[in-house]
N, C-alpha and C positions, 0 to 999 in steps of 0.2 A: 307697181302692180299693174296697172295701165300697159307697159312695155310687156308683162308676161303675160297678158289679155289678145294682145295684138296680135303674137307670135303663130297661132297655131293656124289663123284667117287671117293670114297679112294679104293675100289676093283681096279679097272681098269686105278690107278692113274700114273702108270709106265710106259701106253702103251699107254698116251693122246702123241697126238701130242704138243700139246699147251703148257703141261708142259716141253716137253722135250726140246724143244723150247725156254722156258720162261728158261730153268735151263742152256741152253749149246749155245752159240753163232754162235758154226760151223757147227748145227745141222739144215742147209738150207733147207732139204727137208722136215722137219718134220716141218719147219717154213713155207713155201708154204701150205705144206697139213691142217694146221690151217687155216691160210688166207684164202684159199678154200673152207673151210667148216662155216668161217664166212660170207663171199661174200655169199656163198648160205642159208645163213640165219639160221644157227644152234645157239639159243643163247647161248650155252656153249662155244662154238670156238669163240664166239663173243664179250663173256668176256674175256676168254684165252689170243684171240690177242690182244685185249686193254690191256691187261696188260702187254703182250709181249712188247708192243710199249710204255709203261709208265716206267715199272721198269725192265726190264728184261737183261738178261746177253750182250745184244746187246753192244755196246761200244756207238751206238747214237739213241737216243729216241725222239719220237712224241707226247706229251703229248697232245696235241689239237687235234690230231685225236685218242687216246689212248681215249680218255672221249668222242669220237663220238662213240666209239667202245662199249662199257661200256653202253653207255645210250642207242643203239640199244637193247642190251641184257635186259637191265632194261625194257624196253617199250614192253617186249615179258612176262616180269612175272618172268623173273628170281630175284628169294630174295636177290641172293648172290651181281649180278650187283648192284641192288636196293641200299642196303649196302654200298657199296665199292663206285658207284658211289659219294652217299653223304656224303661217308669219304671223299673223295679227293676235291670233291665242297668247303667243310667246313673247310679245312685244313688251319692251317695258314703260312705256308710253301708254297703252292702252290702261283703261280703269281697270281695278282691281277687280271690278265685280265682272266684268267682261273676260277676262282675261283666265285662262286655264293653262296651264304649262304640260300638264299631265294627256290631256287630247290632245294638244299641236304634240306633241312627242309621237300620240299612237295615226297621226295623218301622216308625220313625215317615216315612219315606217311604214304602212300604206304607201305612198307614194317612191318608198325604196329612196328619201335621202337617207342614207343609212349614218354618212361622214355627220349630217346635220340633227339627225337623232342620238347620234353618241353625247356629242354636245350639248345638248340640252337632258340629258339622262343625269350627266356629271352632275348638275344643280338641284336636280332633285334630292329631295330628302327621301331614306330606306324605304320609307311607309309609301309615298310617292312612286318612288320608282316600280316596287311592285306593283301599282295600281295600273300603271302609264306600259306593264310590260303585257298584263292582264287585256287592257282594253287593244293595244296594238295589235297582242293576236286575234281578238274579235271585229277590230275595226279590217286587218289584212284578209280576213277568209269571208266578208262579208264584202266589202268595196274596192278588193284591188281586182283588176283586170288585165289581160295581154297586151293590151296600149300603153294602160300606164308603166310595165314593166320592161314594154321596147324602150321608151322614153329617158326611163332613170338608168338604163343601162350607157344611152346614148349622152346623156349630162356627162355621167360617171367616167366614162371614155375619155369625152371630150378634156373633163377635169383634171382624168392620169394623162393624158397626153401634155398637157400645160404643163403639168406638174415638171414630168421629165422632159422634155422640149430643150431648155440647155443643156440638160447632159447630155443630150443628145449630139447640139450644135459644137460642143466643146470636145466634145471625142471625135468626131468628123473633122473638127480641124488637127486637133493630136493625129488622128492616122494620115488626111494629108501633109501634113511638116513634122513626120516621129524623124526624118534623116536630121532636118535640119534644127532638131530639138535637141540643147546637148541634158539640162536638167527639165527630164518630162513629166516625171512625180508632179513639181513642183509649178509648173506651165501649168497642167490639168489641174490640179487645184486650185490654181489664182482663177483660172478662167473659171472654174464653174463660181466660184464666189463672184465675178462680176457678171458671168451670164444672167443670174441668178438677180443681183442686184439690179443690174440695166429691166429686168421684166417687172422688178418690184415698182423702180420708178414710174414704169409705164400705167400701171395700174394703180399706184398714189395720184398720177397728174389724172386718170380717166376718175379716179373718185372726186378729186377738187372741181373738175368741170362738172361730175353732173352735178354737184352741192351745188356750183353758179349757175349751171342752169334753170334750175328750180328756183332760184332767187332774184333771176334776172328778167327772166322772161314771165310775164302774169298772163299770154296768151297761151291757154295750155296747148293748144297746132302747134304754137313755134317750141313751146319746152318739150314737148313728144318730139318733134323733129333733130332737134338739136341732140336729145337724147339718143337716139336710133344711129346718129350720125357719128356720135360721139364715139358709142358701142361700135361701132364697127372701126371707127378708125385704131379704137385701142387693139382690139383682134388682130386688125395687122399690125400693129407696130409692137404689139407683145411678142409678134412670131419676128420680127426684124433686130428687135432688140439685143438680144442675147447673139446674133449672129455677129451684128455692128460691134458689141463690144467685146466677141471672141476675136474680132477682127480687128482691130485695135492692139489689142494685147498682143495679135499676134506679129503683127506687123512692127511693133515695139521690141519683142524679143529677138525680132530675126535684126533685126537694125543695129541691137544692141552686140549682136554676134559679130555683123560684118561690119561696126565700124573699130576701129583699133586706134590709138594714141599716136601720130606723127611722131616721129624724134628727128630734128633739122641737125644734120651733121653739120658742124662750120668744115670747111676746106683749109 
């Protein structure tokens, strides 16, 4: 949550109150001048200290005023609260009494995840879902705004482009080697199942580091760093992956063409 905090003031991320706050427990004044700036109704500082009061370095936390805090910021237009709020609604970790499935449903249509509100619609019960279809359309003509809808377009993008990314990589290499492809059906198929594969791995190993880094590191600077670092390296090596393993296979195929079985004549 912290990581999608960061993202929109990653320049000016060093000199938020909220985070510094959120990262250091004996940093009181920086925790007041948050509180301050959400009281007077800034929804940055207003997700900041919900968060501050949900997971943060403190030793004791508020999570029912942490999600009043959170859903201020959501009801102002902020994407990130939006988000985050119907992460935590939805969670199954959270207490029951905290916990509403029906609003995180009507934030993340607000918020235009549309792929992550189907999914969460699927578990609702009939009575529910009309409830959660009801509040979406009043929570969306009350709270969403032109930011948040560049935004989810910009996720959304981003996510179809991942999505198709090896098939992409795999038919770029079918049209440069269709001469020297004699079964191409069959080439284009193997490859996109390893393109495919090679990206999965990369996003299994980026899920196992960040579960280590959260585990390993107790200084949250160095767990946020590691994380940030981690995130990007996977970015590129999900875009490398499917290439190296379209490249592979294809270097295997062509290999398998041009080498042929000796036969040694005796004289």
């Amino acid at each position: 949550m912290l990581l999608l905090y960061s993202v929109p003031g990653l320049a000016s991320f060093s000199e938020d109150p909220c985070r510094v706050a959120y990262l250091h427990a004996d940093k009181v004044s920086e925790e007041r001048t948050c509180e301050a700036a959400a009281n007077a109704g800034d929804a940055n500082a207003e997700l900041g200290y919900g968060l501050i009061l949900w997971s943060g370095d403190q030793p004791a936390h508020d999570r029912r005023a942490a999600l009043e805090w959170i859903r201020k910021s959501a009801r102002q237009g902020n994407y990130v609260a939006q988000i985050s709020l119907a992460g935590f609604l939805k969670h199954k970790e959270v207490p029951a009494e905290l916990g509403n499935p029906v609003e995180a449903y009507a934030w993340l249509v607000t918020a235009g995840d549309e792929q992550g509100a189907r999914r969460l619609r699927a578990t609702l019960s009939k009575p529910d879902a009309a409830r959660a279809d009801e509040l979406a359309s009043d929570y969306k003509l009350k709270y969403s705004n032109l930011e948040v809808t560049r935004i989810g377009w910009w996720f959304r993008a981003v996510d179809f482009f991942s999505r198709i990314w090896p098939g992409l990589v795999i038919l770029g290499f079918f049209v440069a080697a269709r001469r020297r492809l004699t079964k191409k059906l069959l080439f284009v198929m193997v490859g996109i199942v390893i393109a495919y594969a090679s990206q999965y791995l990369v996003l299994w190993v980026f899920a196992r580091a960040v579960n280590a880094a959260m585990t390993v590191f107790t200084n949250p600077e160095e767990m946020l760093g590691t994380m940030l670092w981690t995130f990007g390296l996977s970015f590129v090596l999900g875009l490398l992956a499917p290439i190296l393993g379209a490249l592979v296979l294809y270097r295997f195929w062509v290999f398998r063409r041009w080498i042929r079985p000796v036969t040694i004549v005796n004289a």
